[in-house]
N, C-alpha and C positions, 0 to 999 in steps of 0.2 A: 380530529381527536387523536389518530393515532402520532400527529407529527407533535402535538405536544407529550406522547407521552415519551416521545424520543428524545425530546427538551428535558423534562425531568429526566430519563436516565442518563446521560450526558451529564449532569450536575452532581450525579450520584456517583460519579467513577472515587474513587478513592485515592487521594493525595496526601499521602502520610509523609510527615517532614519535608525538608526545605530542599531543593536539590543546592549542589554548589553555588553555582551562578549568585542563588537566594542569602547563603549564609556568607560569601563574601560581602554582596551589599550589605546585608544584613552585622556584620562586624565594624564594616567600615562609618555605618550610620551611628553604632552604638556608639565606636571610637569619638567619632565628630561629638556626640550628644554629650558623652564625660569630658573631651574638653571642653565643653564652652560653662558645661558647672563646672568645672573646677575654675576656672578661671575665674568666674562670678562667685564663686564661695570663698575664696581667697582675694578680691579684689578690696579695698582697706574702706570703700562703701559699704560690704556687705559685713566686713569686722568691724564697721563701728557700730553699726546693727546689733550684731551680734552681742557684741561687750556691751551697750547700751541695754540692751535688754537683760541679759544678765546682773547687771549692776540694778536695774531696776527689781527685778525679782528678789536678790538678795540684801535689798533696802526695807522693802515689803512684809519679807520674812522676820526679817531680825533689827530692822526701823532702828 
């Protein structure tokens, strides 16, 4: 019993924010993650989407 309570406090220590190492990766993941949508929000696939569905909306509206 008492080696699991040693397990719970071990789990309990306190880890407040990222250390460096974390928010490097942590920036670099973000970076990768904005371009691959912008890329895809901008790709003339996702603008014909886009116009396509607006055009549909404002035919709907105002038919």
């Amino acid at each position: 019993m008492h080696s699991l309570t040693a397990r719970l406090a071990g789990l309990r220590r306190d880890d407040d924010g990222m250390t460096t190492a974390e928010y490097a990766v942590g920036t670099v993941a973000a970076c990768g993650f904005g371009t691959v949508l912008y890329r895809v929000l901008t790709s003339e696939a996702v603008g014909g989407l886009i116009r396509d569905l607006i055009e549909r909306a404002i035919t709907s509206v105002f038919g």
